[in-house]
C-alpha positions as CSV (number, residue, x, y, z in Angstrom):
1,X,7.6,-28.5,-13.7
2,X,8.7,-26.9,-10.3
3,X,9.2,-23.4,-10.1
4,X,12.7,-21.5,-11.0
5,X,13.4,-19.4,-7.7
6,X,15.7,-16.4,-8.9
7,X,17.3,-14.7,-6.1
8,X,18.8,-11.0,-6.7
9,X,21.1,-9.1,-4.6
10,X,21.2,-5.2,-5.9
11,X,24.0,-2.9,-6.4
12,X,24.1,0.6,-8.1
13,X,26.1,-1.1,-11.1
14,X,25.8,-4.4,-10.7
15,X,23.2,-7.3,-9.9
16,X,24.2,-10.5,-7.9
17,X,21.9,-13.3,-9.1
18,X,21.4,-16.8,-7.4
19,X,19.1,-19.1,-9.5
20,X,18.1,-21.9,-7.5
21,X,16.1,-24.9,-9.6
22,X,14.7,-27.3,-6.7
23,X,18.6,-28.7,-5.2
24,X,20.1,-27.2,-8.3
25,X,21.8,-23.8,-7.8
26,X,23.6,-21.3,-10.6
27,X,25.6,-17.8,-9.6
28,X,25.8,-15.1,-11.9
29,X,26.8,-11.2,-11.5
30,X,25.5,-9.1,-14.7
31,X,25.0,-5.0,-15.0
32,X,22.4,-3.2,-13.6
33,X,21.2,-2.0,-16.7
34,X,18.1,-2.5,-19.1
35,X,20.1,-4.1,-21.8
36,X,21.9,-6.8,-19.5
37,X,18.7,-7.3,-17.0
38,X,16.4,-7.5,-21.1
39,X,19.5,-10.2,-22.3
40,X,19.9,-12.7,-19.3
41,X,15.8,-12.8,-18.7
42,X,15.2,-13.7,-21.9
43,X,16.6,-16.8,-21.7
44,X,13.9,-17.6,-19.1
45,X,10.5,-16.4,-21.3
46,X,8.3,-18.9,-21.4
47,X,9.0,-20.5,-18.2
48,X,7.4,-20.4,-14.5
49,X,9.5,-18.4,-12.9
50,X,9.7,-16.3,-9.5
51,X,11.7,-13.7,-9.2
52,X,12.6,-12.0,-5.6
53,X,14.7,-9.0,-4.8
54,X,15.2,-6.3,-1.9
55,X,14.0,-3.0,-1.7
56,X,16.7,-0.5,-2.5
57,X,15.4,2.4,-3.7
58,X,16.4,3.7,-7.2
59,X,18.7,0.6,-7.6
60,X,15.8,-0.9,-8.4
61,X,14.8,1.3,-11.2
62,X,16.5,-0.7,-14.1
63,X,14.5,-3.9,-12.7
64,X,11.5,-2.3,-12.6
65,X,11.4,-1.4,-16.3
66,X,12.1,-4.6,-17.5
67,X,10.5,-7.2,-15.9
68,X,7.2,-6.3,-16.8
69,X,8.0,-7.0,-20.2
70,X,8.0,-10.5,-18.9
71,X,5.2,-13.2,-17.3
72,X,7.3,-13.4,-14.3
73,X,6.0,-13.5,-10.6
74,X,7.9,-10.6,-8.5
75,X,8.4,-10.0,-5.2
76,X,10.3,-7.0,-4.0
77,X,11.0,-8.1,0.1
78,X,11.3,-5.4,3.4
79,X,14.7,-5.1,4.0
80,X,14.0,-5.7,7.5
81,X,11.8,-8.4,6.7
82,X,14.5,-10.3,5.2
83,X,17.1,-9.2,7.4
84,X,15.2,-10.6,11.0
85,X,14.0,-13.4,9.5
86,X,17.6,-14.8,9.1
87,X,18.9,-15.3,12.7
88,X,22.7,-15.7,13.2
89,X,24.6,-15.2,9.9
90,X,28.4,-15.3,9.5
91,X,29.8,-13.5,7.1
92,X,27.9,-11.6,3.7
93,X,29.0,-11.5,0.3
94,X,27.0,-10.0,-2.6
95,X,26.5,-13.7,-3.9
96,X,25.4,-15.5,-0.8
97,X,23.1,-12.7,-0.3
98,X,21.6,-13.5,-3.5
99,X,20.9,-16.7,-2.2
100,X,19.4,-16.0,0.7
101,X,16.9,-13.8,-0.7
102,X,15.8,-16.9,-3.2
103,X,15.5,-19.1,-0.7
104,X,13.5,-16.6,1.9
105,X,10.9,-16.1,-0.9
106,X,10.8,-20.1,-1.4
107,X,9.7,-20.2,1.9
108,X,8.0,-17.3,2.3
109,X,6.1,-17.0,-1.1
110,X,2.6,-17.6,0.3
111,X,2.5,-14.8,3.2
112,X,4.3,-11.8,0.9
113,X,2.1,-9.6,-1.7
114,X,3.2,-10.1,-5.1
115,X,4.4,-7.3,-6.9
116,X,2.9,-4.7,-9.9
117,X,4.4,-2.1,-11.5
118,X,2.8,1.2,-10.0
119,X,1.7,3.7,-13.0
120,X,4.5,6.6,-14.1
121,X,2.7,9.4,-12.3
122,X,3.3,7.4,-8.9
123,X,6.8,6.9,-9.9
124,X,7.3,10.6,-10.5
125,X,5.5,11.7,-6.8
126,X,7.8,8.9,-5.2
127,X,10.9,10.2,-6.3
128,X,9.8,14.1,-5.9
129,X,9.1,12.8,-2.4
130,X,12.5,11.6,-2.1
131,X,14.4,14.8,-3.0
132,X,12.1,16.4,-1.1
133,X,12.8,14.8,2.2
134,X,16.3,15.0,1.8
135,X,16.1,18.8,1.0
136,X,14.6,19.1,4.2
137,X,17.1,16.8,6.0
138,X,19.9,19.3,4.9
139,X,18.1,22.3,5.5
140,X,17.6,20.7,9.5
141,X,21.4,20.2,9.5
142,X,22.2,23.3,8.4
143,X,20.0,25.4,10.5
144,X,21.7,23.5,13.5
145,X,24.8,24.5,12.0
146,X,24.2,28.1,12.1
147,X,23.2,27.7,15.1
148,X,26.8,26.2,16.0
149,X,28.9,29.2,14.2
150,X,27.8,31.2,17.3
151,X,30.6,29.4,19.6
152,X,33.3,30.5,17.1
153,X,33.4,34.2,17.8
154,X,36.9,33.9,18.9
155,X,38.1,32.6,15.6
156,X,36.7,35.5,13.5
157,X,34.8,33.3,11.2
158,X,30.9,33.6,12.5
159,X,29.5,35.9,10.1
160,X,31.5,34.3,7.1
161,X,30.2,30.6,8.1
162,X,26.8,32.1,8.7
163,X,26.3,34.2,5.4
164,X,27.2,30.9,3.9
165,X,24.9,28.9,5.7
166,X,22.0,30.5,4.5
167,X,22.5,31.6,1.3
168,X,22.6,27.5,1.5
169,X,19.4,27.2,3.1
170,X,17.8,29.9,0.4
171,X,18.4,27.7,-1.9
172,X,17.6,24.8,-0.4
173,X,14.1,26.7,0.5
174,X,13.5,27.3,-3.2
175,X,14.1,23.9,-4.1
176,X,11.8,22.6,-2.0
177,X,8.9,24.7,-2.6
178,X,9.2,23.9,-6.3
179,X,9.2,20.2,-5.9
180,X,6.2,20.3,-4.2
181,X,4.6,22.7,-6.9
182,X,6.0,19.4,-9.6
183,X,4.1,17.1,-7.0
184,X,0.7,18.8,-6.6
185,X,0.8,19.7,-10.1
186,X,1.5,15.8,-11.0
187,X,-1.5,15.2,-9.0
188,X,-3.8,17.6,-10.3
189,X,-3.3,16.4,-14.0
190,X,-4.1,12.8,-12.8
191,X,-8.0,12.4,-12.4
192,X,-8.0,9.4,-10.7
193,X,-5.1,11.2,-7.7
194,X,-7.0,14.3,-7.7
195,X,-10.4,12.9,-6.2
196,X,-8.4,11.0,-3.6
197,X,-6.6,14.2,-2.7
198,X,-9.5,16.3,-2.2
199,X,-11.3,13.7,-0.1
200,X,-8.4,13.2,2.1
201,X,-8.3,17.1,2.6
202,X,-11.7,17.4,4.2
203,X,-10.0,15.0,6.9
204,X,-9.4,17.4,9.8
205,X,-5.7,17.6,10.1
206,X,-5.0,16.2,6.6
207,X,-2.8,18.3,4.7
208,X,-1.3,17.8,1.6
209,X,2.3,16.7,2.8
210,X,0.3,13.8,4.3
211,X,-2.0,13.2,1.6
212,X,1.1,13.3,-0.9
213,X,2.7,10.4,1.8
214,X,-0.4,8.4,2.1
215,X,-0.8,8.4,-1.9
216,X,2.9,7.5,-2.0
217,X,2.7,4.9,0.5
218,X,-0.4,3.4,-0.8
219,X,0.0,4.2,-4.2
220,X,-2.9,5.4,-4.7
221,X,-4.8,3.2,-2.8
222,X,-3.8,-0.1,-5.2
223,X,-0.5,-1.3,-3.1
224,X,-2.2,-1.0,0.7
225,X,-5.9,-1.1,0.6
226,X,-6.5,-2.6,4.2
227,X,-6.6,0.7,6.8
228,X,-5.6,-1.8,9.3
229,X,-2.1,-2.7,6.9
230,X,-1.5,0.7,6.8
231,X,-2.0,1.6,10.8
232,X,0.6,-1.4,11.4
233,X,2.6,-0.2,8.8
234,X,2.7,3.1,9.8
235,X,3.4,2.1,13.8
236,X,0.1,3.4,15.3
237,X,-1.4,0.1,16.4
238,X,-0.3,-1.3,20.0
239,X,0.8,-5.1,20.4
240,X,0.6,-7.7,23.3
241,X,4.3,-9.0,24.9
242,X,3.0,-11.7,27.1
243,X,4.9,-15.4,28.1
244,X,3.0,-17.5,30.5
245,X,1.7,-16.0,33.5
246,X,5.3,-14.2,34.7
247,X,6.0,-12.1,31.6
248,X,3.6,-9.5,30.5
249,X,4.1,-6.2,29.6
250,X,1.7,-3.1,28.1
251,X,0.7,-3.3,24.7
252,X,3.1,-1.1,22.6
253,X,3.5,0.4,18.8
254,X,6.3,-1.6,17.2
255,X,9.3,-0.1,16.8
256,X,9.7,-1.2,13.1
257,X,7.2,1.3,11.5
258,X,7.8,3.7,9.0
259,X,9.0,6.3,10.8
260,X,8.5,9.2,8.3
261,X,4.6,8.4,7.4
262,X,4.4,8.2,12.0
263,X,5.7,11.6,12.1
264,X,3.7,13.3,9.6
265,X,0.5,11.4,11.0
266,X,1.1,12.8,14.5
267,X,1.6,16.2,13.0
268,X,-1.7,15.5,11.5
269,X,-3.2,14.4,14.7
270,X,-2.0,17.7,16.7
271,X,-3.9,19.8,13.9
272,X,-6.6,17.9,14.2
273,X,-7.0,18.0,17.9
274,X,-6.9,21.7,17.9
275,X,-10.0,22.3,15.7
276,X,-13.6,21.5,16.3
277,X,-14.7,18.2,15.2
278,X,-14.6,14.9,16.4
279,X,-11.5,13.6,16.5
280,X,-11.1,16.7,19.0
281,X,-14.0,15.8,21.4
282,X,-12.9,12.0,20.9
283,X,-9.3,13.5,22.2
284,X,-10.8,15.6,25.3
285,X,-13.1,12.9,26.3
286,X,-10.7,10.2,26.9
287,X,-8.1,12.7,28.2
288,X,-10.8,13.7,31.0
289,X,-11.1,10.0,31.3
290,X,-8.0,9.8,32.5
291,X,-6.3,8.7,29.4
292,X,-2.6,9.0,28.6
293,X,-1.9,11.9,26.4
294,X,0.2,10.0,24.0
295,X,-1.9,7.2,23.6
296,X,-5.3,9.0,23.0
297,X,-3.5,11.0,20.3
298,X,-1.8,7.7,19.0
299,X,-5.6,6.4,19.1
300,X,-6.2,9.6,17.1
301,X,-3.6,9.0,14.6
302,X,-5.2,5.6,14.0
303,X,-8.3,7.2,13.6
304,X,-7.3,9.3,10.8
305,X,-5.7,6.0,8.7
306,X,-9.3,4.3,8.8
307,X,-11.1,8.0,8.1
308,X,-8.7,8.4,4.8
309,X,-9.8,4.6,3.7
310,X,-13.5,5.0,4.5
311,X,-13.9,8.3,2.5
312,X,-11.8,7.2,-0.5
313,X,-13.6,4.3,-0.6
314,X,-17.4,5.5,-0.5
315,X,-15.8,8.7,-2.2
316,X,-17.7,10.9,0.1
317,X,-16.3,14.0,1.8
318,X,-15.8,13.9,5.5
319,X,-18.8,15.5,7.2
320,X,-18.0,17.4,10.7
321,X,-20.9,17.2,12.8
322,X,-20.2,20.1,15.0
323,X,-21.1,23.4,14.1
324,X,-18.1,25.7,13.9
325,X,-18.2,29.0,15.1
């Protein structure tokens, strides 16, 4: 019996669902809720199928509690992913979206990782992460705001707008530093999280912010478990752009990395620079060199990822072999 190719297109309250039986093709829009994802699976238990759907976040949530109820094979596909690999389009509906995600993951099945339901103590650090980061996002607006109330002298209303403003970012402050009490705490009561924590920590330049991410991103070392997956993933490693003998450029980071795990890795690679150990020597040796400065600290960055993976993995702490003064 061939395989039943169910494609699903996610909304916040509703789920656009293309099943697609080798020419054979059904449309059906249902609730993106537990009960109405439980009732129209069910009618599929038993059967070989392969279910594919986009990453959206916490729209996914509802999905995610079901369908491991069920023998299903699951794919959750890169927005991006999806999105380049459809050339021209005209025109996008909810429904014909649906079908193009079934019929990217019939083609695409073999190459893409399938997925597993990450453990409840993940789930909780992802979405304290999430609040997080867009705590800080609107503290960052706001402080540029203050910032702004300056040019309105004229208008009397500075010292109003700015009073407001940061009682704003007070709170905002508060919030954030007790999210990240929930996260390390959720970590510390997780055995398994803990050990990977404190052996990412002896990394030099390794804080918790980026062992939090890498945990996150990795989740907990079961979802990426290849340092070299998670360098490309996070933008650190260059690529060739060469055609025949008249095109050729440098090698250069992608520009479709995660942007957020980049910019926590480079602030880990300036910490790390500026304290005795060897990534710093590594950094001063190939700057002396004649190195750019950018790419011996995206070199260092790299370095890290493959540290973090090599420690976790012999579950030994990183050893600095200069003596510190």
């Amino acid at each position: 019996m061939k395989n039943i190719i169910i494609g699903i297109d996610i909304s916040s309250k509703t789920l656009d669902i293309c099943v697609k039986e080798a020419s054979q093709i059904e449309y059906y829009k249902i609730d993106n809720t537990q009960k109405s994802i439980r009732k129209f699976f069910k009618t599929y238990n038993g059967l070989k199928l392969i279910v594919a759907m986009e990453n959206t976040g916490r729209y996914n949530w509802e999905l995610y509690k079901v369908l491991p109820e069920f023998n299903f094979t699951v794919f959750v596909i890169n927005p991006l992913h999806l999105s380049k690999s459809q050339g021209l389009v005209r025109g996008k509906t909810d429904k014909e979206d649906a079908y193009r995600i079934a019929l990217f993951i019939e083609k695409n099945k073999e190459d893409l990782s399938v997925w597993k339901p990450c453990s409840e103590v993940i789930r909780k650090i992802k979405v304290l992460m999430t609040e997080r980061n867009a705590r800080i996002k609107t503290r960052r607006r706001l402080v540029q705001q203050k910032h702004d109330y300056k040019k309105m002298k004229e208008l009397g209303l500075t010292q109003t707008l700015t009073n407001w403003c940061l009682q704003q970012i007070s709170q905002l402050e508060k919030q954030i530093k007790k999210i990240e009490e929930l996260i390390q705490q959720a970590i510390m009561e997780d055995p398994e999280l803990k050990k990977q924590q404190k052996l990412m920590l002896s990394i030099p330049g390794v804080g918790k912010v980026t062992s939090w991410t890498i945990i996150v991103k990795t989740e907990g070392f079961i979802k990426i478990t290849d340092p070299r997956k998670m360098a490309c993933y996070s933008g650190v490693i260059p690529f060739d752009h060469q055609s025949g003998t008249s095109v050729y450029r440098k090698p250069r980071v992608s520009v479709f990395a995660d942007k957020q795990i980049k910019s926590i890795l480079h602030l880990a690679a300036m910490s790390a620079i500026r304290l005795k150990n060897d990534l710093q020597v590594y950094y001063l040796r190939k700057v002396k060199e004649g190195k750019n400065k950018m790419s011996v600290l995206n070199a260092v960055r790299n370095k890290i990822i493959h540290l973090i993976f090599a420690i976790v993995k012999s579950e030994n702490l990183y050893q600095n072999r200069l003596v510190t003064s």
